[in-house]
C-alpha positions in Angstrom: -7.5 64.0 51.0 -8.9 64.8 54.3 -12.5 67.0 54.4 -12.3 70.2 55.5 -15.0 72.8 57.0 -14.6 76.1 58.1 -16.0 78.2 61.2 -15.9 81.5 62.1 -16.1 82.7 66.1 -16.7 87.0 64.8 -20.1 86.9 62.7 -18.6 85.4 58.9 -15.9 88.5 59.2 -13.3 85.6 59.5 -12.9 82.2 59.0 -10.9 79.1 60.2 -9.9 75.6 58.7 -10.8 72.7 60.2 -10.8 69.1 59.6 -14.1 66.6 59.8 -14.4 63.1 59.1 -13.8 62.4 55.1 -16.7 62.4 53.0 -18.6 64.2 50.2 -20.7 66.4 52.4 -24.4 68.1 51.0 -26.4 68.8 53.8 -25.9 70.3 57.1 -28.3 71.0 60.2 -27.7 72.9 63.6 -30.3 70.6 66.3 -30.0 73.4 69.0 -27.2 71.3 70.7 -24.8 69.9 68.0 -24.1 70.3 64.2 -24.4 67.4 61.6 -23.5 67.3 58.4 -24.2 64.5 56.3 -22.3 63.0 53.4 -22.5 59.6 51.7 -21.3 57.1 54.5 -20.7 59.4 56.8 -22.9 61.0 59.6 -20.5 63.6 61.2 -21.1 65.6 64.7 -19.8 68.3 66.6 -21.1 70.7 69.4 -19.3 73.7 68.2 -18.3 73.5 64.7 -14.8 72.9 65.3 -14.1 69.6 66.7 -15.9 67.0 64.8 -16.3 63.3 64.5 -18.1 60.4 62.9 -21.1 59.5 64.1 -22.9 57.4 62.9 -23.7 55.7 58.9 -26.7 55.8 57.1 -28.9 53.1 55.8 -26.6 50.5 53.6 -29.1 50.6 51.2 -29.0 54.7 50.5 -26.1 55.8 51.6 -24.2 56.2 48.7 -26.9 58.9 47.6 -26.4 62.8 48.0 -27.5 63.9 51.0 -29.6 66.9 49.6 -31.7 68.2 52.6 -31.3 67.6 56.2 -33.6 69.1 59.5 -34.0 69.0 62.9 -37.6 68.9 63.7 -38.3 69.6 67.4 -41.9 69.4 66.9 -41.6 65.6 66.4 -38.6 65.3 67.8 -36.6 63.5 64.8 -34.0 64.4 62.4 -35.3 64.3 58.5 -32.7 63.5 55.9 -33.4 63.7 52.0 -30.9 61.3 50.0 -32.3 58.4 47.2 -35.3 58.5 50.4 -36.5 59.9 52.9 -35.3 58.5 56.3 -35.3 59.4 59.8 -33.5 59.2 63.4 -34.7 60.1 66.8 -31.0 60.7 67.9 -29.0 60.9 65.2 -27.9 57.3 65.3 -30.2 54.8 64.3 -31.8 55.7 61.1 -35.1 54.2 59.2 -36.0 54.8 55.7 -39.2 55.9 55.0 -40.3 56.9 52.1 -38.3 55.7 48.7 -38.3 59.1 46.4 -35.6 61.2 45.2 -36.1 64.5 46.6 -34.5 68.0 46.9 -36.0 70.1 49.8 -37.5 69.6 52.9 -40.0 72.4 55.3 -41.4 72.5 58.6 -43.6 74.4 60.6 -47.0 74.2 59.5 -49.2 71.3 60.4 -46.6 68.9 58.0 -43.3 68.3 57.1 -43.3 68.9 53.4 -40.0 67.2 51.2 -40.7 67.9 47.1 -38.1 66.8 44.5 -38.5 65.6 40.8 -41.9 66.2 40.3 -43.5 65.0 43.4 -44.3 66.4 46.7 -44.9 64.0 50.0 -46.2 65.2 53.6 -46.6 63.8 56.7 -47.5 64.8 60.3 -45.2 62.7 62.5 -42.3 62.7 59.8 -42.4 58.4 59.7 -45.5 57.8 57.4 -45.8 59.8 53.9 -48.5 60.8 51.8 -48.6 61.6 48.3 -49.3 65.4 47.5 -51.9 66.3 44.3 -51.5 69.4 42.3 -48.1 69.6 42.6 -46.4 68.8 39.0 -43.1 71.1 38.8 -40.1 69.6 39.2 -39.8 71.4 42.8 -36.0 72.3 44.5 -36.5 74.3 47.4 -39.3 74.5 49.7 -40.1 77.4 52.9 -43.0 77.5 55.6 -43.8 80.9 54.9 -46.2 81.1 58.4 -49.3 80.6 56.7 -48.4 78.2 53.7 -46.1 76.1 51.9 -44.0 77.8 49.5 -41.7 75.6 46.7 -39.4 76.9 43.8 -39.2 74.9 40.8 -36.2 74.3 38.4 -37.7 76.7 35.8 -39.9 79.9 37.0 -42.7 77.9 38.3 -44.1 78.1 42.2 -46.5 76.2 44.0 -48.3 77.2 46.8 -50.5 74.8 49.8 -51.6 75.5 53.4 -50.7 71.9 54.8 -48.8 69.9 51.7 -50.8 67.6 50.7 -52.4 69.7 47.7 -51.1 72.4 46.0 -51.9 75.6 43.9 -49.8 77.2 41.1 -47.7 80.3 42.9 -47.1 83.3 41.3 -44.1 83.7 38.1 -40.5 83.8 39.4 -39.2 86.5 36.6 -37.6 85.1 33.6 -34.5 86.4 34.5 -34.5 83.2 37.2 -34.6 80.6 35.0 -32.9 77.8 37.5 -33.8 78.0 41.1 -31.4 76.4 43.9 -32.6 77.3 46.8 -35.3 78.7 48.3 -35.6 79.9 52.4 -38.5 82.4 54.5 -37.5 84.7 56.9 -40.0 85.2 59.7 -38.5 88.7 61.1 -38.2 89.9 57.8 -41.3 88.4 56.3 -40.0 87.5 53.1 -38.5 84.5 50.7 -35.6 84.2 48.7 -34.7 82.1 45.9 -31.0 81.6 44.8 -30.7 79.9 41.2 -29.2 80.9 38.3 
């Protein structure tokens, strides 16, 4: 069956069917000029959410792997994709693995990009060569620049905190009640995270 995603032109009050290139699609990113959303084989574009096509593959050897993050750095200028690794494009096209670690959540906008996943965080200033992070040690899910630090959700209650990525800090407690974190995202004008789990 053909993939399907759905756009609205009024704010999320309605929405509209479309189709987009078949594939299991995880991760999606908005660049400032097109969307892409990523799934398995498939790299699929479009410039306004409605009209999309295929463009481009990623690496043969990961991508059969979940795309679980993607961003749009404009800082460095490259796209950042989490699947099996960590790999990279400056357009979109032509991708380069970079760092081979299964991980879940990618941030920008301190001094590094920070990706975490199982229990390992990596950082890197120019989004091509990766360091290992120390102090980390949660299985992390979700991570958010919160404007002055680095800010990741684990898969139980635990947090970890760090001001550039490459060592962190236990956070404060996420209450009980979380027990599974998803997600986790900052917003500036509000000046505030939130975690979605379970």
């Amino acid at each position: 069956a053909a993939s399907k995603a759905a756009y609205s032109l009024d704010g999320g009050l309605t929405w509209t069917i479309t189709t987009i290139p078949t594939a299991d699609y995880e991760a999606t990113l908005w660049d400032g000029l097109r969307f892409l959303a990523f799934g398995g084989t498939v790299v699929a574009s479009s410039p306004d959410g409605i009209t999309w096509s295929s463009l481009s593959t990623l690496p043969s050897a990961v991508r059969n792997a979940a795309a679980n993050a993607a961003i749009w750095s404009p800082s460095l200028a490259l796209y950042l994709v989490l699947t099996g690794t960590i790999v990279s494009s400056p357009d979109g096209v032509t991708w380069t693995t970079r760092s081979a670690i299964g991980l879940n959540g990618i941030a920008q906008g301190g001094p590094n990009v920070v990706a975490v996943g199982g229990a390992a965080a990596r950082f890197s200033a120019d989004g091509i060569t990766w360091g290992s992070a120390t102090g980390f040690a949660i299985t992390g899910v979700g991570a958010a620049w919160t404007g002055s630090n680095y800010v990741v959700a684990g898969n139980t209650t635990n947090t970890r905190i760090s001001a550039t990525g490459a060592a962190w800090s236990p956070g404060a407690a996420l209450p009980a009640t979380l027990s599974s974190s998803q997600q986790l995202v900052y917003s500036s004008s509000l000046g505030y995270a939130l975690i979605i789990g379970n």
